[in-house]
Every structure is written in C-alpha cells, then in structure tokens.
Z-matrix of the N, CA and C atoms (Angstrom, degrees):
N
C 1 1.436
C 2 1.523 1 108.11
N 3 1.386 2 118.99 1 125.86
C 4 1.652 3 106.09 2 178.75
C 5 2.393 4 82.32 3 -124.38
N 6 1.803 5 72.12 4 121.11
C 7 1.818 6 96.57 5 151.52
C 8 1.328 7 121.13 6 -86.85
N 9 1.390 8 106.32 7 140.17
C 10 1.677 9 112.07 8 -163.51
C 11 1.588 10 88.45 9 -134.93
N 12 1.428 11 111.68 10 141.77
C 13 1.479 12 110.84 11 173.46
C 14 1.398 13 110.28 12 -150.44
N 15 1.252 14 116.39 13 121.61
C 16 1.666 15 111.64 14 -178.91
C 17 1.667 16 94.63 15 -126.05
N 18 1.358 17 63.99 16 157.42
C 19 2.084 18 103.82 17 -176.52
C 20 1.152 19 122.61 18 -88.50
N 21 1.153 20 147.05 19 124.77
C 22 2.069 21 128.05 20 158.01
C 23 1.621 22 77.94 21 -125.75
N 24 1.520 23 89.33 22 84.23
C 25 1.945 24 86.65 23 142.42
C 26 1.517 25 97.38 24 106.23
N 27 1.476 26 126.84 25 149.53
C 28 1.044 27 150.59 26 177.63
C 29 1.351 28 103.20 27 -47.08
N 30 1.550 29 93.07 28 -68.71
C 31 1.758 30 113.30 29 -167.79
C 32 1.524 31 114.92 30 -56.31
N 33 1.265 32 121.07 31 -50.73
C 34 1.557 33 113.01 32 149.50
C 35 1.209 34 124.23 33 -58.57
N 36 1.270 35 141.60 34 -14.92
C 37 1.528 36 109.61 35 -166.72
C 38 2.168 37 112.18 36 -95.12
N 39 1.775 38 98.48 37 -6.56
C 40 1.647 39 101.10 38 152.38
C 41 1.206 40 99.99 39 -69.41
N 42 1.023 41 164.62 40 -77.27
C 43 1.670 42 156.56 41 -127.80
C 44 1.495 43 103.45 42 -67.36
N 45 1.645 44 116.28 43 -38.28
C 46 1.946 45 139.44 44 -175.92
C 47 1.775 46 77.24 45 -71.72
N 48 1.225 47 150.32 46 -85.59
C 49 1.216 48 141.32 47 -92.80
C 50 1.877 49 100.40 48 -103.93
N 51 1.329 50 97.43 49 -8.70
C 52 1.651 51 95.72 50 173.87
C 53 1.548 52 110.40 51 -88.15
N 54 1.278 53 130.23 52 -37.66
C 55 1.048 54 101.79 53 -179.87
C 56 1.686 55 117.29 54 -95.49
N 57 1.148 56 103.96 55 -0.09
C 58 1.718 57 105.23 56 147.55
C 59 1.237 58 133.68 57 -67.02
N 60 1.849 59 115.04 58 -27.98
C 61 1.206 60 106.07 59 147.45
C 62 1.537 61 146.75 60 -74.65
N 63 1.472 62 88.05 61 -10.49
C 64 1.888 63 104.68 62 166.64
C 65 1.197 64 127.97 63 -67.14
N 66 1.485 65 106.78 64 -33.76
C 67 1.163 66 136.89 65 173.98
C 68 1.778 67 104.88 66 -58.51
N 69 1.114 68 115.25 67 -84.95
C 70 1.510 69 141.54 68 160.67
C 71 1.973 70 95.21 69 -4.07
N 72 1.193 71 94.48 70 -84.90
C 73 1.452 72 97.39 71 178.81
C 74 1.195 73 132.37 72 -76.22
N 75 1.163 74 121.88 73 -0.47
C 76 1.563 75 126.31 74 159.86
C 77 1.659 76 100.54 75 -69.75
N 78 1.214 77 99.72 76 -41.43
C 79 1.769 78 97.49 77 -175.20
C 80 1.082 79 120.55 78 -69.50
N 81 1.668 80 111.10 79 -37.27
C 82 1.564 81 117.61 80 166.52
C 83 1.411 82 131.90 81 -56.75
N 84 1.349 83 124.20 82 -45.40
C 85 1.339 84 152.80 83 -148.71
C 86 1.658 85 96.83 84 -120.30
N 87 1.376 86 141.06 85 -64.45
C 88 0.990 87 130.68 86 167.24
C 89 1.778 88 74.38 87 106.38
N 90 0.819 89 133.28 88 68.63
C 91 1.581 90 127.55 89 172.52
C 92 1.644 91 105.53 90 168.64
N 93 1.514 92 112.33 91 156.41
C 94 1.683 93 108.35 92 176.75
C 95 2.035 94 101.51 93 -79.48
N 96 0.944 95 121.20 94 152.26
C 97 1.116 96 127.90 95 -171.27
C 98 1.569 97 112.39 96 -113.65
N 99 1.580 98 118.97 97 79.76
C 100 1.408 99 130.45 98 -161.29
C 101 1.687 100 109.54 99 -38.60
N 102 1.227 101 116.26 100 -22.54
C 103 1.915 102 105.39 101 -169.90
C 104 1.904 103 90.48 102 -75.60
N 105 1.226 104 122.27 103 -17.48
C 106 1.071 105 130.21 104 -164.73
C 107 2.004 106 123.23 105 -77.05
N 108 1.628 107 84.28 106 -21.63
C 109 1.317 108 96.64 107 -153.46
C 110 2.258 109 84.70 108 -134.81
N 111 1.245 110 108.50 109 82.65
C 112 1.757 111 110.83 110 -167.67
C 113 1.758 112 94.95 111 -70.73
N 114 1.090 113 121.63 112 176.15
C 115 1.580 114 120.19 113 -170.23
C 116 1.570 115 69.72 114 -111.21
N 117 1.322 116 100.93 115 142.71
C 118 1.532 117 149.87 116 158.70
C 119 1.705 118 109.69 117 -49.15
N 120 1.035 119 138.45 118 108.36
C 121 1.676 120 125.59 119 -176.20
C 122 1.259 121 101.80 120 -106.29
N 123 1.292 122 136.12 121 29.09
C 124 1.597 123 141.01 122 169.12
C 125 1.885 124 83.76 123 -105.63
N 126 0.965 125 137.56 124 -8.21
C 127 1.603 126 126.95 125 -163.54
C 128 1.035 127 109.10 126 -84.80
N 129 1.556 128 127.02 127 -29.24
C 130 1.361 129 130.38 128 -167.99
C 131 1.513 130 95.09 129 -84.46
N 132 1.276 131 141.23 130 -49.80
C 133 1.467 132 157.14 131 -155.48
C 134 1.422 133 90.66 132 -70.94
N 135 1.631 134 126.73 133 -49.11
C 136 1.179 135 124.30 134 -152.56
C 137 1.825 136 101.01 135 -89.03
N 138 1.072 137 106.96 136 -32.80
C 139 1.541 138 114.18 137 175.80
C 140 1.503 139 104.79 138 -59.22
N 141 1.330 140 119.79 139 -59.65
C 142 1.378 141 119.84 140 168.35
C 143 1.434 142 130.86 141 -28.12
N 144 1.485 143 97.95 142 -80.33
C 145 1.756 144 86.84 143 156.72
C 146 1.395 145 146.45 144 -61.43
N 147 1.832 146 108.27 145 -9.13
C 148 1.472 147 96.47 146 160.76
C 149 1.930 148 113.07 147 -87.50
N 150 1.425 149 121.48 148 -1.28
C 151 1.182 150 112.39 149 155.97
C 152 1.757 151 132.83 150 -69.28
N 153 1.794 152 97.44 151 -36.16
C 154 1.714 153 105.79 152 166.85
C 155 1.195 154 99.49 153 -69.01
N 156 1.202 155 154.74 154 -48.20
C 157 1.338 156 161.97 155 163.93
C 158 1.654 157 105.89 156 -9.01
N 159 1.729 158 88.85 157 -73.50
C 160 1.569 159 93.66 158 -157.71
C 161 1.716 160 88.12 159 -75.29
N 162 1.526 161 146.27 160 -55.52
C 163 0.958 162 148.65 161 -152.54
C 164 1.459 163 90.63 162 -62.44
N 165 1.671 164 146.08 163 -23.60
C 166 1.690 165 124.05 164 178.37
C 167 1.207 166 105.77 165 -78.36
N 168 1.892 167 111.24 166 -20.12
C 169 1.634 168 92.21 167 -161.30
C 170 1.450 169 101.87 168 -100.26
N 171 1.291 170 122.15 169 23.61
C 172 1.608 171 135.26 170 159.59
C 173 1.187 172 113.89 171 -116.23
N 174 1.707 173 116.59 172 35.93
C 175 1.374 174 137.48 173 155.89
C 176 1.701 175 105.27 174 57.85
N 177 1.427 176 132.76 175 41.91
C 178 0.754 177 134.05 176 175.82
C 179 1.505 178 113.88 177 -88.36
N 180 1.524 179 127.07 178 132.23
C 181 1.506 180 125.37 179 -169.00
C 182 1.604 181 95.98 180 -90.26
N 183 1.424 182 102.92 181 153.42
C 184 1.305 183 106.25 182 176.61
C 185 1.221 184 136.72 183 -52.99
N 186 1.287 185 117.80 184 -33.98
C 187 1.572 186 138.86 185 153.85
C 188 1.332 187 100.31 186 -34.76
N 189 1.277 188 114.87 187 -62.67
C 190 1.757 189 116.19 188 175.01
C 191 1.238 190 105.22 189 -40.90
N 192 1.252 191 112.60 190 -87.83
C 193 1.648 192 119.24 191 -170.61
C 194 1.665 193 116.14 192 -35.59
N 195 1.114 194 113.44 193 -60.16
C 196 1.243 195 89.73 194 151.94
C 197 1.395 196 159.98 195 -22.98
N 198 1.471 197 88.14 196 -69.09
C 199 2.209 198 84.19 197 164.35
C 200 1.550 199 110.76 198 -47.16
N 201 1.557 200 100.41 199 -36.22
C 202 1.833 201 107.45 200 -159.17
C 203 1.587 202 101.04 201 -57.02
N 204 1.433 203 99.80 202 -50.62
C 205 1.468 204 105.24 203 178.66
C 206 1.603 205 132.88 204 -90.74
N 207 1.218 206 113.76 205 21.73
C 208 1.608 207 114.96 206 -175.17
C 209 1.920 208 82.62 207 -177.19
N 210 0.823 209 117.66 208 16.34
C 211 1.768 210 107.20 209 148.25
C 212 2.085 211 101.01 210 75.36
N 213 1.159 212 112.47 211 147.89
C 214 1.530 213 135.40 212 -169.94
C 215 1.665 214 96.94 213 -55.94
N 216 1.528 215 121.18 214 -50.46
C 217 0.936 216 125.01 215 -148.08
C 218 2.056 217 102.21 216 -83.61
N 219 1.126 218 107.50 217 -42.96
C 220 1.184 219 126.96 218 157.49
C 221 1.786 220 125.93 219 -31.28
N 222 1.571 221 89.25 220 -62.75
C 223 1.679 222 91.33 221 174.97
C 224 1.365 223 124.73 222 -84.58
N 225 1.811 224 109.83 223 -30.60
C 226 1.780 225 109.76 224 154.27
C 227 1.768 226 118.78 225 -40.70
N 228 1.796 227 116.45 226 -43.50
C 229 0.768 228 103.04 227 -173.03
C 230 2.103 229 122.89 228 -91.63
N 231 1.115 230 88.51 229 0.92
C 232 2.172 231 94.67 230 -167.08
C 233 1.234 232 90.33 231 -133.73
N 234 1.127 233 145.56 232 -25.55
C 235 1.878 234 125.41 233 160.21
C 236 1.297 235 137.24 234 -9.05
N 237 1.351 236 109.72 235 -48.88
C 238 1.247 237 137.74 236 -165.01
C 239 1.707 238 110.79 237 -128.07
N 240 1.579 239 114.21 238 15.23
C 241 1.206 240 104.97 239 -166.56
C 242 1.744 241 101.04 240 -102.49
N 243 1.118 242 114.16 241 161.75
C 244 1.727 243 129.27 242 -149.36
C 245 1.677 244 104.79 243 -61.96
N 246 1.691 245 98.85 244 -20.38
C 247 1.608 246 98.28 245 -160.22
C 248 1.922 247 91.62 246 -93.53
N 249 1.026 248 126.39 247 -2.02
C 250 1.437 249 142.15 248 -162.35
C 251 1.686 250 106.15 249 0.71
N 252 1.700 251 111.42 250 51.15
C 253 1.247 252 119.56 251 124.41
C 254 1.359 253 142.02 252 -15.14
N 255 1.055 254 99.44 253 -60.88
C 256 1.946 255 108.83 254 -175.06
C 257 1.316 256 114.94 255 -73.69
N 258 1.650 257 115.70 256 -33.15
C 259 1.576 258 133.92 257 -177.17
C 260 1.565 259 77.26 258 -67.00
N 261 1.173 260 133.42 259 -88.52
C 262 1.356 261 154.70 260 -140.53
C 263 1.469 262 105.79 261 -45.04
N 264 1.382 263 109.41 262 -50.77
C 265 1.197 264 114.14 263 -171.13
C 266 1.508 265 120.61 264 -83.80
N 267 1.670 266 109.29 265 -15.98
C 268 1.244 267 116.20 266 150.21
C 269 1.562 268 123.35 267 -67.78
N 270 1.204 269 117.78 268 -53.44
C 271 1.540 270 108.54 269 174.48
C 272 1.298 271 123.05 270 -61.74
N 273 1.464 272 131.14 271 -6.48
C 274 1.277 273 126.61 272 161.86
C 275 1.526 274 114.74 273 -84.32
N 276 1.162 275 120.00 274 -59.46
C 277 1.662 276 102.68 275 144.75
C 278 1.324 277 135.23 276 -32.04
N 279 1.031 278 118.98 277 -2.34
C 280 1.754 279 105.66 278 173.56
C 281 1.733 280 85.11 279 -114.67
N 282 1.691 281 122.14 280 -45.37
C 283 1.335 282 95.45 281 -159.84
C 284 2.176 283 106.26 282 -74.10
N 285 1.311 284 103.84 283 -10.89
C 286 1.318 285 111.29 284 156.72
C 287 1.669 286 131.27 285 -29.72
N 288 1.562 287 80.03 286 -60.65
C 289 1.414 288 99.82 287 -163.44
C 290 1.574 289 115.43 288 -92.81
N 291 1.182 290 123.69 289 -11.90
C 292 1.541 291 140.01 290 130.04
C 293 1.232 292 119.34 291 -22.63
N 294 1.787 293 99.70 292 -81.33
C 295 1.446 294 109.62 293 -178.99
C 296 2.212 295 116.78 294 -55.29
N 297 1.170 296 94.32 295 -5.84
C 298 1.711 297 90.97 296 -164.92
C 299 1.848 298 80.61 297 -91.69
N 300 1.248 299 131.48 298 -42.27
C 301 1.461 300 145.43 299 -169.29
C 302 1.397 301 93.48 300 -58.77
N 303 1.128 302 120.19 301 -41.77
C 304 1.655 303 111.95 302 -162.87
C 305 1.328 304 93.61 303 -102.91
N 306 1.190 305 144.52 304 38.89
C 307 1.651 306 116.78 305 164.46
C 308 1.924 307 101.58 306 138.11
N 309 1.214 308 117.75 307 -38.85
C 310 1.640 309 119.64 308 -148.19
C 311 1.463 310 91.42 309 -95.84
N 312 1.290 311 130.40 310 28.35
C 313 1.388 312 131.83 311 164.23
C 314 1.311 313 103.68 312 -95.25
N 315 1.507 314 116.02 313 -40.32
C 316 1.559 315 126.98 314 175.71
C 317 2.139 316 109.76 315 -36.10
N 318 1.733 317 107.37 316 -35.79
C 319 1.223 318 111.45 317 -157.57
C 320 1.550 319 95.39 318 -72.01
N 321 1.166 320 120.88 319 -27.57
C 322 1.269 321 127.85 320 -160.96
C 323 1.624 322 115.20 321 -79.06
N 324 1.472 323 112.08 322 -24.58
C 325 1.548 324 129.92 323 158.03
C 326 2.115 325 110.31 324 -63.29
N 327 1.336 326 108.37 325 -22.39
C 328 1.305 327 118.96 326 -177.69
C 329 1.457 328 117.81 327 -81.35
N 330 1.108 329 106.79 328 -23.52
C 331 1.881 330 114.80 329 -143.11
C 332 1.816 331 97.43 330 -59.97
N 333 0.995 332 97.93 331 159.65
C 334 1.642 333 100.30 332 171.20
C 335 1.756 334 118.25 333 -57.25
C-alpha cells in the first residue's frame, strides 16, 4: 500500500493530519483510539430536537413535551410563571425542530 498526502498550505495540512493519525492508530492498536475521536457537542442539541421532533409528530402538546423534558413537577410549577421561560423555551424547540425536519439538518453535514 503506498500513502500519499499533499498539502496546499499550512492551514490545511492540520485538518489532513488528524485523520492520518486515525489512520496510524487504527493500524497500530487495531481499535479507534477515543482522545482521537473528541465527542461532538452539537450531538446532544441535535438529539434533542430529533426527540421534540418525533414527540410533535405523535401529536404531543407542548405542555406534554415539557414534563417529558424537564419532568411533571417542573412544569406544574413554571408553566404559568410571569417570566414564561419554560413556555418560551419550549416553543423554540419545536419551531427548532421543524426547521431541522425541513432542510436545516443539511447545515450540520456543512459545519466547519
């Protein structure tokens, strides 16, 4: 097997050199090598909205989603409270999770 790797430019050739080191140690180790591979922090956000996602299109009212996601005791108590946070922060999650349904999941195949 001959590996060949070219450069245009400093600034690209860190972006080339990680998955040459994945490479490297998959071959060594025979295993993925976790310092290698950092967890993603868009994953938790993105999981989220495909749960409001699936929970609107099983006609669940927001009130619902709520408890589901911040617990019974939670939405009995801030539902109705003056700063209507919890409403708020639910309806951006659903219109969130809409927008990822119609198309804005595509951005996430883009990201730097």
């Amino acid at each position: 097997m001959q590996l060949r790797f070219c450069f245009d430019g400093m600034e690209r050739a860190e972006a080339g050199v990680l998955p040459l080191r994945r490479l490297l140690a998959l071959h060594r180790y025979r295993r993925f090598g976790k310092a290698l591979y950092p967890r993603d922090p868009a994953i938790g956000r993105g999981s989220l909205l495909l749960r409001v996602h699936d929970a609107l299109c099983d006609g669940v009212s927001q009130r619902e989603l709520a408890s589901i996601l911040v617990g019974p005791d939670n939405v009995e108590r801030d539902w109705h409270h003056p700063s209507d946070s919890l409403r708020s922060r639910i309806r951006r999650l659903a219109r969130q999770a809409k927008a990822m349904a119609l198309g804005g999941y595509k951005d996430l195949l883009i990201r730097p």
